[in-house]
N, C-alpha and C positions, 0 to 999 in steps of 0.2 A: 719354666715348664716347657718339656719338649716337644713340637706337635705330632709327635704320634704317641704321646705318654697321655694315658687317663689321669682325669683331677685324683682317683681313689691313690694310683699309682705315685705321682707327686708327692702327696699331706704322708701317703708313707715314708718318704726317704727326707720332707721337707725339716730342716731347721729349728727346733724350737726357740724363740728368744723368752731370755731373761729380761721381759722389762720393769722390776720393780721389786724392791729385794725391803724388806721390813725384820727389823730385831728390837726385840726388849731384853737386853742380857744384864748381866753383871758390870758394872762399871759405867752403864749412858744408852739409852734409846734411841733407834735410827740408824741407819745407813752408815753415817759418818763415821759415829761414832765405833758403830764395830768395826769397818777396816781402819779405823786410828790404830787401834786396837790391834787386831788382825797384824797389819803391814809394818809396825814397830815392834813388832812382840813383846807387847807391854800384858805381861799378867795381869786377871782379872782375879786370881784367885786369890784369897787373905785366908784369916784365921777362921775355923769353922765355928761358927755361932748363934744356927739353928737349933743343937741341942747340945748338951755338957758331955763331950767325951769322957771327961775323968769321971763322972757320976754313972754314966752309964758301962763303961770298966770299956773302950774300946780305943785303938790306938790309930784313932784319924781324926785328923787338931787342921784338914786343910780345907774350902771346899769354896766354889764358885758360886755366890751368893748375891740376891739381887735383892737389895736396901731400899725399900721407903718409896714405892711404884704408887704413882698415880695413874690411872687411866684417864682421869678426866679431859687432861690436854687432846687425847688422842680418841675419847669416843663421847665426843659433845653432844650433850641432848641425853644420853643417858640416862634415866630418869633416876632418881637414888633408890628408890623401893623396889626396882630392877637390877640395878645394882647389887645391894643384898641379897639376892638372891643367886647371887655368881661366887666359884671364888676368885682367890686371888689367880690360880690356873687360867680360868677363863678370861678374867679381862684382861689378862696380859696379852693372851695366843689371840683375843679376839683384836687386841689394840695392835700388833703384828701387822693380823693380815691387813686393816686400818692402813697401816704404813704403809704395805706393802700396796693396798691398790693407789693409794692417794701418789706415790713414788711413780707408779707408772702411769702416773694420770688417766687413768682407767673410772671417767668418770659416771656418775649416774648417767646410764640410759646409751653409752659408746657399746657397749654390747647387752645383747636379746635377753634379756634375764634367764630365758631358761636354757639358754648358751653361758652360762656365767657358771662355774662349778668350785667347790673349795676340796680340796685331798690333805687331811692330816695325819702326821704320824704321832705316836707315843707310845712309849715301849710299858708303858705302867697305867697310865693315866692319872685319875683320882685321888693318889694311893694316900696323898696327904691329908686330904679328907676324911680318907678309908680310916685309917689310924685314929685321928684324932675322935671321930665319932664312937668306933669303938672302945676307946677307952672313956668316952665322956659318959659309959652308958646305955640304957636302950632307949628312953626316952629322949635326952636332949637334942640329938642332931637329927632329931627328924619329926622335931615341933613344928613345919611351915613346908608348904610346898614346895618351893627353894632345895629341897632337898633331892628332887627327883631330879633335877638339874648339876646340883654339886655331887653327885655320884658318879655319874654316867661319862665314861674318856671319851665321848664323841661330842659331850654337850661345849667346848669350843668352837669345835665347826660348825654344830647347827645353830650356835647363837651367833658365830661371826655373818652366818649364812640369813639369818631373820633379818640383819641389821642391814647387811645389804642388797639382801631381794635378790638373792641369787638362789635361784629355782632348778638349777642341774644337781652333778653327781654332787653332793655332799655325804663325805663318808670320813672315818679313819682307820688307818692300819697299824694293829699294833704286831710290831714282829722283830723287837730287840734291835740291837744296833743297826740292823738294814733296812728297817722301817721307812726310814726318809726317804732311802733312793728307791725304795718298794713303792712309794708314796708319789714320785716322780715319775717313776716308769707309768704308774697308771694314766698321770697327766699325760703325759706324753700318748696312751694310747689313747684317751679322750679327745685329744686335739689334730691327731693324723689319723683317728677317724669322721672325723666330723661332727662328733658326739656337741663340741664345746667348743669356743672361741678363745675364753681366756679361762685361766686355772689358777687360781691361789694354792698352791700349795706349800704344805711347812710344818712342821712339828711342838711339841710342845712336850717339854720334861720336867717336874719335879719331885728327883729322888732324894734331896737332903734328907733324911732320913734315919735315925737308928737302925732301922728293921732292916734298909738295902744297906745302909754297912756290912750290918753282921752276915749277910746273905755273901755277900765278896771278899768279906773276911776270910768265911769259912774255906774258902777256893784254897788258900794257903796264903805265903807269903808272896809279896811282891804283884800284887794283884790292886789293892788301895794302898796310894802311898800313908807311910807314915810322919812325913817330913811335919816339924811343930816350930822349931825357929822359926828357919824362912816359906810362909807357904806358899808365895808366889813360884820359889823354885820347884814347889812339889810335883810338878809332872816332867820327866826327864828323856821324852822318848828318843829311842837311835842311842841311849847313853849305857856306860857299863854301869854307871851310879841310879841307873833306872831303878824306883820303888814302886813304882804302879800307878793310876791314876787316881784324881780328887774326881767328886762327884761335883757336876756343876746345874746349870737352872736355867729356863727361860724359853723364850718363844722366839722361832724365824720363822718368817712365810716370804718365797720368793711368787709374783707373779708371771706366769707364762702362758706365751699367746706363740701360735704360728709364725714363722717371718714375716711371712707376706702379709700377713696381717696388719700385723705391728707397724709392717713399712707402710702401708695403707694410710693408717691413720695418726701415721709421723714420729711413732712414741722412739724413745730412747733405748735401745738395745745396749746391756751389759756383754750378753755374750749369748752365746747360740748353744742349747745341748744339743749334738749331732745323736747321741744311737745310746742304750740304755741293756745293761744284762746281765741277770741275777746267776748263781748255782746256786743247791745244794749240793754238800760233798756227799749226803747221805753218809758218812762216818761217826767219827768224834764229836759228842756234840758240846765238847767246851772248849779242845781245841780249834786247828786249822793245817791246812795243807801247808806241809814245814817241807816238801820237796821246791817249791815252788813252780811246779809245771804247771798245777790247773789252775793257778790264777794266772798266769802268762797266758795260759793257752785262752782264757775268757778275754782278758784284755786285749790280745789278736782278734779276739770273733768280735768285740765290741767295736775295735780300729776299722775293721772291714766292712761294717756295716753302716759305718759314718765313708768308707770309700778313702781310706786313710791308712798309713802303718804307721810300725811302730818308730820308724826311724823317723817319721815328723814329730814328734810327741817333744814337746818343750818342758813340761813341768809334769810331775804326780804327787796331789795332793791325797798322803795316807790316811789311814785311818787312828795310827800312830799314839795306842793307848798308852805307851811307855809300859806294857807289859815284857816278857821276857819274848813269848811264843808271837805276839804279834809283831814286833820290831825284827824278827829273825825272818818271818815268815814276810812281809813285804820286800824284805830286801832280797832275800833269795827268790821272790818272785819279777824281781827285777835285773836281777841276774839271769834266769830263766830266760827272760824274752830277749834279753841282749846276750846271747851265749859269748858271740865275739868279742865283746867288747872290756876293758879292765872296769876298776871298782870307778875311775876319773875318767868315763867317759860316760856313764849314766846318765840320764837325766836329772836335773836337780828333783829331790824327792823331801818333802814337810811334815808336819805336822801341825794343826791346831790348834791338841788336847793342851797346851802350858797356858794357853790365853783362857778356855773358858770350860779347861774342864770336861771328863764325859758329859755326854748329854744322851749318851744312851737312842732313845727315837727318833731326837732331834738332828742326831750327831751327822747324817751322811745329809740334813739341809744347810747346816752351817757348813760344810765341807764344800759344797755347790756354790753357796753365797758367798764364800769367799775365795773361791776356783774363779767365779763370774770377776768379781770384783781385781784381780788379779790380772787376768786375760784385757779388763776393762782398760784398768791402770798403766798397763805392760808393766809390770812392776810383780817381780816373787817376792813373798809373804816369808818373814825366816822362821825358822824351827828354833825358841826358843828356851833356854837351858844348857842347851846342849854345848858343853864344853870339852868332854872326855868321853867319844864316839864308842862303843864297843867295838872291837874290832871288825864284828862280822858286818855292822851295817857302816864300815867306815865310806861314804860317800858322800856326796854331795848333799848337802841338808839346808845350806844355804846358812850355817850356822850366825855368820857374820855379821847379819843387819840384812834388812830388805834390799833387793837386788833393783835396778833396772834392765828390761828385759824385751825384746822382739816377740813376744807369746803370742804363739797361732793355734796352738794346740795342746791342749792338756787333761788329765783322767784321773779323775775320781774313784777313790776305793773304800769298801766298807767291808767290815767281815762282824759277825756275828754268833753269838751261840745257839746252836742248835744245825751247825756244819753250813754254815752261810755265807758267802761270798757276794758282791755286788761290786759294779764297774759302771760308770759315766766318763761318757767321752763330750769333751767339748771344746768350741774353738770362738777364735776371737768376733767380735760382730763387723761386717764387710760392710 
């Protein structure tokens, strides 16, 4: 802090760190286990087995699915008659943030309870719920009190928020793919106002589902993959062989506190989010900006606001649905920003979605947690699948296997429907 800068002045411009990053996905719980994951490009996704595609007449056989979840490891003391009364939604997203604060040693009573705040995204909420109760009936799912809790898409956060006496903003956003980083920006103004000290924030998705198939079916072709062989290869983004995405499951909550905070009281820094910024195109609302200028031009206002450009920028982790319109439109957004530059001289640019799947609310926290975890590592995460680039997005994707890497700087994108764009900027922790 400079001495003629106000503290207001500062907590604006200061650093967010990542100290504590929590996943319950597909394939293993923890930290670990998602950049295994993550940094080897090991599919999480198999054969879809939540409901019978052939029975239900629809042609998606692939989906990221999470098998046989206990909570109990992760929320001890739990009483079981409380239990019952959650569903599997919640004690996952609640067992998450669990991780996520015990990761950053963020222990009882290290901050003011009513400085302790949880921000969750989900782009659907309940919906599993929703369904099943309606078709069980009017009577049955809503025999037992328990029910006004298994409804409601914000009862994650306020049951992770009971459990750990965290007395600030507890809210969630639901607002389709750019939820998460919607969900971050707000921690972010929580924390460099002085609102809150630490922030759990993170999302929670489960759209396995008939009903959200048929709903992205209907979009056309090339939107849900149809891949039924192999479904690990089912999501192909940057590829000319691209089919579209699997729907995938689960809970991430990263915890974030101030730098100096964090440095304060010793904890472990992953990485630092520098500066956070949303559009609307007001356009197209299924589309996106296929010139690539206004996402270039956001990504510049997001670099300058972190006090950075675009020529330090080490890595952009996409948002990379292996759709047709999204894979065209990041790359020509990143052509946009580098005018001069050939297609080999870009920044290496990734994707996710082949590991764990849309995750739709969740999608731009997993995008963060594994940007963090990267930056952390010095290590790029590769774009798996991808064998036979489409021409237009032929660059850098890291195809090859995990990289090792110098990462000081790297950004975040997310786009979503209803003409939504979203940008995180962040850099390594000093």
């Amino acid at each position: 802090m400079r001495s003629t800068e106000s503290v207001h002045e500062f907590r604006a411009r200061e650093p967010i760190a990542v100290t504590g990053i929590g996943a319950v996905l597909p394939g293993g719980s923890g930290k670990d286990a998602f950049w295994q994951n993550i940094s080897t490009g090991t599919s999480q996704i198999g054969k879809l087995t939540r409901f019978d595609p052939d029975r239900e007449r629809l042609p998606v056989f692939a989906a990221a699915q999470i098998d046989d979840f206990d909570h109990r490891p992760y929320l001890p003391g739990l009483r079981p008659s409380h239990a019952a009364k959650y569903t599997r939604e919640i004690l996952i997203a609640m067992s998450a943030a669990e991780q996520a604060r015990q990761d950053a040693a963020l222990l009882p009573g290290a901050v003011d309870p009513r400085r302790l705040s949880i921000v969750m995204s989900s782009s659907r909420g309940p919906l599993d719920w929703w369904s099943t109760a309606m078709e069980a009936g009017p009577d049955a799912p809503y025999a037992d009190s328990g029910a006004m809790f298994r409804g409601l898409p914000g009862s994650p956060a306020s049951m992770a928020a009971i459990r750990m006496g965290a007395q600030g903003l507890v809210t969630t956003i639901s607002n389709a793919c750019v939820g998460g980083h919607h969900a971050i920006g707000l921690a972010l103004h929580e924390l460099r106002s002085g609102a809150s000290d630490a922030v759990l924030v993170g999302g929670h998705e489960f759209p396995i589902l008939a009903q959200v198939a048929r709903c992205y079916l209907a979009l056309g072709d090339g939107v849900i993959s149809g891949e039924r062989d192999e479904p690990a290869r089912a999501v192909r983004p940057y590829s000319k062989d691209r089919e579209g995405f699997a729907l995938g499951e689960g809970s991430v909550v990263l915890c974030l506190e101030r730098e100096s905070s964090a440095r304060v009281r010793g904890a472990r820094i992953y990485a630092n989010i520098l500066s956070h910024r949303a559009l609307n195109e007001a356009d197209h609302p299924t589309t996106m900006d296929m010139t690539g200028e206004l996402t270039a031009g956001l990504i510049r206002e997001v670099l300058a606001d972190a006090g950075r450009t675009p020529d330090e920028v080490d890595y952009v982790c996409g948002h990379g649905t292996a759709t047709r319109y999204n894979d065209l439109a990041e790359s020509r957004a990143l052509r946009a920003l580098y005018p001069d530059r050939g297609a080999d001289r870009l920044p290496p640019h990734g994707s996710n979605k082949p590991i764990y799947g849309h995750t739709f609310g969740m999608a731009g926290i997993i995008n963060t947690a594994a940007t963090s975890l990267m930056l952390h590592h010095r290590t790029i995460a590769p774009t798996a699948n991808l064998v036979h680039p489409d021409p237009e997005c032929d660059h850098d994707h890291v195809a090859e296997g995990p990289r090792k890497a110098e990462l000081d700087l790297a950004v975040s994108m997310s786009f979503a429907f209803g003409s939504q764009t979203s940008v995180l900027a962040l850099g390594a922790a000093r």
